[in-house]
N, C-alpha and C positions, 0 to 999 in steps of 0.2 A: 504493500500500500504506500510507496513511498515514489512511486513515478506520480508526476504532476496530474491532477485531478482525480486521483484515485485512494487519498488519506480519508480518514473519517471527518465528515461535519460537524457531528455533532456529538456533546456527550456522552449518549446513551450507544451512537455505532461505535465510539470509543473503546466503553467497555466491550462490546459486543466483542470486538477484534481481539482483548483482551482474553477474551474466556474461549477465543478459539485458540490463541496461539498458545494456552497454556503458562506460560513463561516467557517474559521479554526480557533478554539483557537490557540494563542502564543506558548502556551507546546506541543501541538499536530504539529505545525509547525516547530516545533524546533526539534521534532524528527521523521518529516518528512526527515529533509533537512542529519539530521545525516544517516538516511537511504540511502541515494542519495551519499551522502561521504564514506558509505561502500559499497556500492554494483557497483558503477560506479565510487568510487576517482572523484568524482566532489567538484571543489573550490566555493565553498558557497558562500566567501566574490565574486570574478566574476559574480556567479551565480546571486547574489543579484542587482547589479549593472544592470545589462541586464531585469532585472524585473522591474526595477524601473519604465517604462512608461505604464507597464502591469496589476501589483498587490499594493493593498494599504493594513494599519494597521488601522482601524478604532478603536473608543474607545467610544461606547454606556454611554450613564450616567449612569446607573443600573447596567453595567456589570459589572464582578467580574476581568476581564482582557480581553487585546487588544484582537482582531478576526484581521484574514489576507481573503481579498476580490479579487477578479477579479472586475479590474477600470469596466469593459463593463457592469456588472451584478449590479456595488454598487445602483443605484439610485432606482433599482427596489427592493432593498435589506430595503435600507432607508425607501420606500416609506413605506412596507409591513411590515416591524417589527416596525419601531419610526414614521412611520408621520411624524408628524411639527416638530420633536425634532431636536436641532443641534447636530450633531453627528460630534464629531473631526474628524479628518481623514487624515495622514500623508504618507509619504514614507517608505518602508518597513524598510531602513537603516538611522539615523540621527534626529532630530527634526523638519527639516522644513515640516510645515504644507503646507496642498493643499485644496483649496474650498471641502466641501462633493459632492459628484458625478462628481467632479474630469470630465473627455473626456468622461462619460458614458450618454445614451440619454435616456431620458423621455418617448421616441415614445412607443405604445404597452402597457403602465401600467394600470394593473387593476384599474379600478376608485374607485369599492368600498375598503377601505382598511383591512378590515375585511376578503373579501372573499383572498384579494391578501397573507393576513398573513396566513392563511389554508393554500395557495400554496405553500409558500415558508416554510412553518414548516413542511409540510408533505414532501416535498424532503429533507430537512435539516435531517428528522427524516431515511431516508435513508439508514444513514452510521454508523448509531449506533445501538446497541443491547441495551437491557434494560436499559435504565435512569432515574434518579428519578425526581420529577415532579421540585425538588430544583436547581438541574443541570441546565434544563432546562433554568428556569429563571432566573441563575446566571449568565450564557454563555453567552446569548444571549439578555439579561437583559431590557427584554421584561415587560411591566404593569402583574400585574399578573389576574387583571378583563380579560385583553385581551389573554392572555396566555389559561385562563380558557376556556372561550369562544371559541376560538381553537380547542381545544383541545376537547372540547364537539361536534365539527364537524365532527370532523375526525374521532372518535370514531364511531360516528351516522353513518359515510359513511364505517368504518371497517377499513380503511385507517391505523388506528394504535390503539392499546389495553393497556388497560393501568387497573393495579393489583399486585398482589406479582408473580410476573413473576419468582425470580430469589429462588433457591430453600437455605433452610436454613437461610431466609431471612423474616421477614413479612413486611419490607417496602416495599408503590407501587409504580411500577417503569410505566414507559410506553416504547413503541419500536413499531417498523414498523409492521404489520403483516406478510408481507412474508420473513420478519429478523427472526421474531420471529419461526416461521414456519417449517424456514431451522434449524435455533437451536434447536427445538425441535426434528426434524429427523435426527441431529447429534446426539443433546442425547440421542436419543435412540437406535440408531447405537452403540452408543460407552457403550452401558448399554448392549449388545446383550453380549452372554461369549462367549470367542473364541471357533469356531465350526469348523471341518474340513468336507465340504460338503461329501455327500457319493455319490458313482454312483446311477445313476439311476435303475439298478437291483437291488435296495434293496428297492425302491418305493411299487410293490405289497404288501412287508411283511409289511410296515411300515403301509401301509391303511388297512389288515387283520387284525396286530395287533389291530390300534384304533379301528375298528370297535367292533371287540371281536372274528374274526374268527380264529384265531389260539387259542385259549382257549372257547370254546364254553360253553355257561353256560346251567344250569338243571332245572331250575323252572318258573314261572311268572316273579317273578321279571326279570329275565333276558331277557325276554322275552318283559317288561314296557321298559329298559333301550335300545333293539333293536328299540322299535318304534320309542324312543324320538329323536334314533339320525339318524333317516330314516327319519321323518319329513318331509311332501309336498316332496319328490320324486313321481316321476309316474312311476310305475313299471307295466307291463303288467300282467292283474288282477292274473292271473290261476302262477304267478310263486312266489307271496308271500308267500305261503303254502307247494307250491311243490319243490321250490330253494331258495328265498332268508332268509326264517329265518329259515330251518334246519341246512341251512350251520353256523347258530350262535346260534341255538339250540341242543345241543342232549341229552335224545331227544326231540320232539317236539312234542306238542301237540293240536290240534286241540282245545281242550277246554280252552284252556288259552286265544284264542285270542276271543272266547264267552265270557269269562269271562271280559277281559279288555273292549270290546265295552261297556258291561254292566254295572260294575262299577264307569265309568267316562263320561266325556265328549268326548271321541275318537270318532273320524268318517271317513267314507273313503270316496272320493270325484274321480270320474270317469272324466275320458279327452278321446282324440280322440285314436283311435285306441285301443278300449278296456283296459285304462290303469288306473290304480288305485292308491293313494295317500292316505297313510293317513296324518290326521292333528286334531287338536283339534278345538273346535271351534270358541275360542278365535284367530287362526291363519288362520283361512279361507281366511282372508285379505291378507295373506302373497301371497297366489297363486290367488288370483284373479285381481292380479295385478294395478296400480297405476292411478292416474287422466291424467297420464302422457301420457296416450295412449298407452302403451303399449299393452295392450289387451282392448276389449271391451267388457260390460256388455250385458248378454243377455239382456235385454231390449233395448238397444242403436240399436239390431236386429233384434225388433219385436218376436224374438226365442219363448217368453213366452206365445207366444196367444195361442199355442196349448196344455199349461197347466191348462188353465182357465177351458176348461173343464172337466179337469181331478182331479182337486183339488179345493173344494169347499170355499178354505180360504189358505192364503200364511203361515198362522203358525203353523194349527193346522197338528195331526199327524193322519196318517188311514192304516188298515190294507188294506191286497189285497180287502177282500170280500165287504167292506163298501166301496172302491173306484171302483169297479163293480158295486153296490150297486147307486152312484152317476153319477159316469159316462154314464152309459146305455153301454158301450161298452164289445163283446165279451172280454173273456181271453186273447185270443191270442192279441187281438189287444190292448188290456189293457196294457200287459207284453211290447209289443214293444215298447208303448209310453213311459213307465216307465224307460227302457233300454234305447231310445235314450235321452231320457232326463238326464240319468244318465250319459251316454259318452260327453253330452255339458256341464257337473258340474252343472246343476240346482236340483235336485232330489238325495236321498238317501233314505239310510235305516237306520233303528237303533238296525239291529242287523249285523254280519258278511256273519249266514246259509244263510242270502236273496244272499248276492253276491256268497255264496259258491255256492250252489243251481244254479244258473243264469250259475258261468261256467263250471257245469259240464253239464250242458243241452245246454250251446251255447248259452245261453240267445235266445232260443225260445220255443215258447210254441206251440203245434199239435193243429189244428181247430178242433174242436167239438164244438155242440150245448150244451153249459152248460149256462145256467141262474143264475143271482145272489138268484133268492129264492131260486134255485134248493141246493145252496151251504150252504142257512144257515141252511137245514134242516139235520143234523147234517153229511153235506160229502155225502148224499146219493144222487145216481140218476140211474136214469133206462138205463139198459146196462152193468150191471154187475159190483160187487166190484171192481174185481180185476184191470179191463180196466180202473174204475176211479182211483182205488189209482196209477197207470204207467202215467195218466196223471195227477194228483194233483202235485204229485212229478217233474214235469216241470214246475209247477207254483209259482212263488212267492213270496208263502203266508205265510214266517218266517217274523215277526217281523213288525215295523210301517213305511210306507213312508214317505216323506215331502221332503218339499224343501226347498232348501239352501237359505240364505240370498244373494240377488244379492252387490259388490261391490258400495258402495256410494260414488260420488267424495267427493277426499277431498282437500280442497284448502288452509289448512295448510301444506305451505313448512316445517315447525320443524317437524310435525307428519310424513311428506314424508320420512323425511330424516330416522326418528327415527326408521323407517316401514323397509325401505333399510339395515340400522345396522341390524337390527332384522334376516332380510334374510343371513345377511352375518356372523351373530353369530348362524344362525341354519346350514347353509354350512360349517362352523369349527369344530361345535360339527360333522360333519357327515364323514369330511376329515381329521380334523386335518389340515392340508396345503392346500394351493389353488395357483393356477394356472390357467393362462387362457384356455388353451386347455383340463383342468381336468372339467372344468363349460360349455364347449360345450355340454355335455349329458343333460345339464340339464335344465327346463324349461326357457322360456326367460327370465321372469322376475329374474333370480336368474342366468345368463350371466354373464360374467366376466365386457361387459362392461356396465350391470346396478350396479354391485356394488364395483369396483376398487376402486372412489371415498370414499364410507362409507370405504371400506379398511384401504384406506389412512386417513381416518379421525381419526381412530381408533390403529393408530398406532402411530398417533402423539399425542395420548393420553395415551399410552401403554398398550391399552388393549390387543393388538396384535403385536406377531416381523413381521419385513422384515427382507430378505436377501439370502442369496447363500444357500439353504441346500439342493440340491442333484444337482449333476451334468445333463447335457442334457435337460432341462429344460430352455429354452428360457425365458428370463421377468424376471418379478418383482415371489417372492413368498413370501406368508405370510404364517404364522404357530402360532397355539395360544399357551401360554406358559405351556399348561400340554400336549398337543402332542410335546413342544420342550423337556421338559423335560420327556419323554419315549422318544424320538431320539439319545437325551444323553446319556440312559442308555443303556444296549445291548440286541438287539432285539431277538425274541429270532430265532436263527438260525435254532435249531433241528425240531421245532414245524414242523408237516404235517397237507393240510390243504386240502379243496379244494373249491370253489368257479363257480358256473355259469359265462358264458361268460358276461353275460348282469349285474351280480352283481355290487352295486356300488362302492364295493371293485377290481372290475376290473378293470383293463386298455386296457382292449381290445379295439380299436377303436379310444382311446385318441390318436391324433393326433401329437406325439412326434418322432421327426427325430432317436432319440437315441434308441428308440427300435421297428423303423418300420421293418417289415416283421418278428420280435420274437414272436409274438403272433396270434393266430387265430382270424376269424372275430367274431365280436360283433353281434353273435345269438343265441338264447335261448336254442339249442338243444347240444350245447358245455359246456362242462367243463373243467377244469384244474385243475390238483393238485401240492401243490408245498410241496417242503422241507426247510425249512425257506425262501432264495431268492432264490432258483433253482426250476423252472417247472422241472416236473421229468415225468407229464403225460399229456397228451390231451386225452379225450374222445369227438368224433364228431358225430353227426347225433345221441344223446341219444345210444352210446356204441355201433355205426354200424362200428366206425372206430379207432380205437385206435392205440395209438402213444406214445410208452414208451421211454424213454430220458435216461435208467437204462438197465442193463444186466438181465437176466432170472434169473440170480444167485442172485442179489440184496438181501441182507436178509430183506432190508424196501420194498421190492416189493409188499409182501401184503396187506401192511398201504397205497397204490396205487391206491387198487382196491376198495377205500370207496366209488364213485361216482356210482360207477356199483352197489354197494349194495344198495347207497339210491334209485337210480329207481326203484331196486325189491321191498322194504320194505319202502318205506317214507308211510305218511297214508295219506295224498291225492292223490291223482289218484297216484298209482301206477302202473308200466307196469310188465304185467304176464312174458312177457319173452324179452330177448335180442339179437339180432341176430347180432353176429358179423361177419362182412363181411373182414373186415383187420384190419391184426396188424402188424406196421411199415409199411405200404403202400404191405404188400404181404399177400397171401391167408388164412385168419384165422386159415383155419382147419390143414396148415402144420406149422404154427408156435409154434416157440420151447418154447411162453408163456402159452399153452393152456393146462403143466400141474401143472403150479400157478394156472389157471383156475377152476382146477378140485378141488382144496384143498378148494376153497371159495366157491363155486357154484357146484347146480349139471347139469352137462355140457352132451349137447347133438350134435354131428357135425354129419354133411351132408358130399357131396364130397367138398365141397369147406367152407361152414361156423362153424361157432360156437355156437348153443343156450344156453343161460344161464337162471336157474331157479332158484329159491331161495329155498334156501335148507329147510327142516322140522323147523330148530331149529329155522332158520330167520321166518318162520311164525307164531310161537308158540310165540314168541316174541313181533312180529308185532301187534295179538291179546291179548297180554298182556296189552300193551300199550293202545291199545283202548279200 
């Protein structure tokens, strides 16, 4: 109460501050009372006078100088810090003495004195910020066996902490926790560098950016550095290949992501609605969620009985044919166990081609009589090659099954906690920034509001900032210090990019007032291109509806048309051809884009549409690559 406008007025807040703060030093009263004479021109010597039946000057044996009391409070004060001791005890003004505990009453006092000194040193400890353990006991002039003893309480309850708190410093000090707390998230408020928030149209480029979409890399590695920071998303299986890592590859290669399963511990792990995730297996724990109940373990559901007979042991690994082999069951009905066991995350594979394989087929396999002897006699069976190899090729027999380790409670709080960090340092690596309405897309356990807290925890430790960096954005945001630092520098504006609706460099869907109705809905058949923060294209219904934001004239108009090109030419399921039905919501085939059209594609129109093919050199290409 001693910054300018914020001392008491009048005599009765006086006391008031008095019988919170328990105990004031002399020097701290003293310029208390000068605060109250500048901010209110209050006569002190009056003042004093009028307190006289209110407030006492007590004088501790141990203590290093007087303390000033609330009469009402002293005896509970007495009781709890000196016991038996006679403690002087006078009028605020003058020498004449007053009995100790003075008008104040006995009723209500903890009996043990022990537990009463915890009470009264952990309010006491309140109104101060780190003090050292010396202070303490000079102040208040307290035994120091009983001081200690305290003090070992309070700590035990978290009540107060006590270490080299103060930086530049290696004496230990002690202070309140939620003093301490608030100091910390000033300090690191006041450690943030002045930053002018940016609008929120510059949000897509900044999450492009980190991601790596506006510079798209050419090898493996680049390819290692996309997973790590995709980590436990579930993306719907068939658009890992076909959208979300061309758009951070080019080009892209089918054999790198054979290759990464194969050389490490990667794996991909299946959820509802055909969606797939990868993670390592050290992180399995991360998506299978907490003791906390968050999700339940398939066993907690019985889910697991109808793997028993599918799998002859929980750790070993089996190809298709030897789990035909054990099982006794057809193909078809093998494949579908296998498949739905992989969409509840119990079951995978340990190579990619099994999942590859699974969606180009739909993940089903055609009923025919095929036997497991019939299969190990090298592939052959009666009925003809060619019928067997169209259906071998629906079967799933790349690489080895097994099943996942199911989630084991864990009833270590530190490892929950350290589990939740963990989630909310793999959401940084993947956003850079976080926001509540940004972690809606994203599975439960990794919600905004299962890890705000770890947030917070982790900002008052600075491993993360708070604070205002882009306008329209509701709440609190965090951002970790090598995405603040690309914020800082300049993004790059000229880069063209383009991205899937469902990428999780999109914001299509994200639930922000500042850019509802700018963006299309959040489905797989959409893309968008931009020019640094400017959308400049929609592609809708996979190129049946286009929507340019640019004149026919545009000279970047054909840096536009990369979306339409990766449908022709990406090397997983490519489409042969594109029928556009509109551009800018009118008839394809009269629009005055259709001869940019002609110069990228070779273009075929009807009376009303547009077909587009990939031209010779885009195929020659194509086959290059693979």
């Amino acid at each position: 109460r001693l910054a300018r406008g914020y001392s008491p007025e009048t005599p009765r807040e006086l006391v008031d501050w008095v019988k919170e703060r328990l105990l004031i030093p002399v020097p701290e009263w003293e310029r208390l009372l000068q605060a109250m004479h500048d901010d209110h021109d209050t006569d002190t010597d009056e003042l004093m006078e009028s307190l006289t039946e209110r407030l006492v000057r007590i004088n501790p044996p141990l203590a290093s100088e007087a303390l000033v009391a609330a009469l009402e409070t002293l005896p509970r004060i007495t009781h709890a810090l000196y016991e038996e001791q006679d403690v002087a005890t006078g009028p605020l003004a003058g020498s004449h003495a007053v009995p100790a505990g003075g008008e104040g009453t006995t009723a209500g006092l903890v009996e043990d004195t022990d537990e009463a000194l915890t009470d009264v040193l952990g309010e006491w400890f309140q109104f101060y910020g780190p003090i050292t353990y010396d202070f303490v006991q000079a102040t208040l002039g307290i035994e120091k066996q009983r001081l200690s003893l305290a003090l070992e309480d309070l700590i035990d309850s978290q009540k107060v902490i006590m270490g080299p708190l103060v930086t530049e410093s290696t004496e230990e000090c002690i202070c309140d926790s939620e003093n301490f707390e608030v100091l910390l998230r000033l300090a690191r408020a006041g450690a943030v560098p002045v930053f002018e928030p940016l609008d929120v149209e510059w949000l897509p480029l900044f999450l492009a950016n980190h991601q790596g979409v506006t510079d798209p890399a050419d090898d493996i590695e680049g390819l290692f550095r996309c997973i790590e920071q995709l980590l436990c998303l579930p993306v719907p299986a068939s658009l890992w290949e076909s959208e979300i890592l061309p758009a951070r590859l080019h080009p892209y290669s089918a054999s790198w992501l054979d290759s990464a399963m194969q050389e490490g511990n990667l794996r991909w792990v299946g959820s509802e609605n055909h969606r797939v995730a990868f993670c390592f297996e050290s992180d399995l724990d991360l998506i299978q969620g907490d003791a906390t109940g968050v999700t339940d373990t398939a066993e907690s559901t019985g889910e697991d009985a109808g793997l028993i007979d599918v799998f002859p042991g929980t750790l070993g690994r089996y190809d298709f044919s030897t789990l035909l082999t054990l099982s006794k069951y057809r193909p078809d009905e093998l494949s579908d166990q296998l498949w739905d066991a992989v969409w509840q995350g119990r079951v995978t594979n340990d190579t990619y081609a099994a999942l590859r394989r699974g969606i180009q087929n739909r993940f089903r396999v055609p009923k025919v009589t095929v036997t497991a002897p019939d299969l190990r006699h090298h592939g052959r069976r009666t009925g003809g090659r060619g019928g067997f190899a169209r259906w071998r090729s629906a079967v799933p027999f790349a690489g080895n099954w097994f099943r996942l380790p199911a989630p084991e409670p864990d009833e270590d709080l530190l490892e929950t906690e350290e589990r939740i960090k963990d989630r909310a340092r793999l959401l940084l690596d993947r956003y850079g920034i976080l926001f509540r309405e940004l972690l809606e897309r994203e599975i439960p356990v990794f919600h905004w509001r299962n890890v705000f807290r770890a947030l917070r925890l982790m900002e008052l430790s600075g491993e993360v900032l708070a604070g205002y960096f882009f306008h329209g954005i509701p709440g609190p945001q965090f951002i970790s210090h090598q995405a603040f630092r690309h914020l800082q520098r300049r993004l790059p504006e000229d880069a063209v990019y383009w991205i899937n609706a469902i990428d999780p460099a999109s914001l299509c869907g994200v639930q922000l007032e500042a850019i509802r109705g700018s963006l299309p809905r959040r489905i797989a058949g959409t893309h968008l291109v931009y020019r640094g923060a400017k959308l400049v294209a929609i592609s809708k219904r996979n190129g049946r509806n286009l929507i340019f934001k640019v004149l026919p004239d545009d000279i970047h108009l054909p840096e536009y048309l990369t979306p339409l090109r990766h449908l022709l030419t990406r090397q997983f399921q490519p489409v042969r051809r594109i029928t556009i039905e509109t551009i800018n919501d009118e008839e394809a085939a009269h629009s005055p884009y259709v001869d940019l059209l002609r110069t990228a594609f070779d273009v075929a129109i009807d009376y009303k549409n547009v077909i587009l093919y990939r031209k010779a050199g885009q195929i020659r290409q194509q086959a290059e690559q693979v």
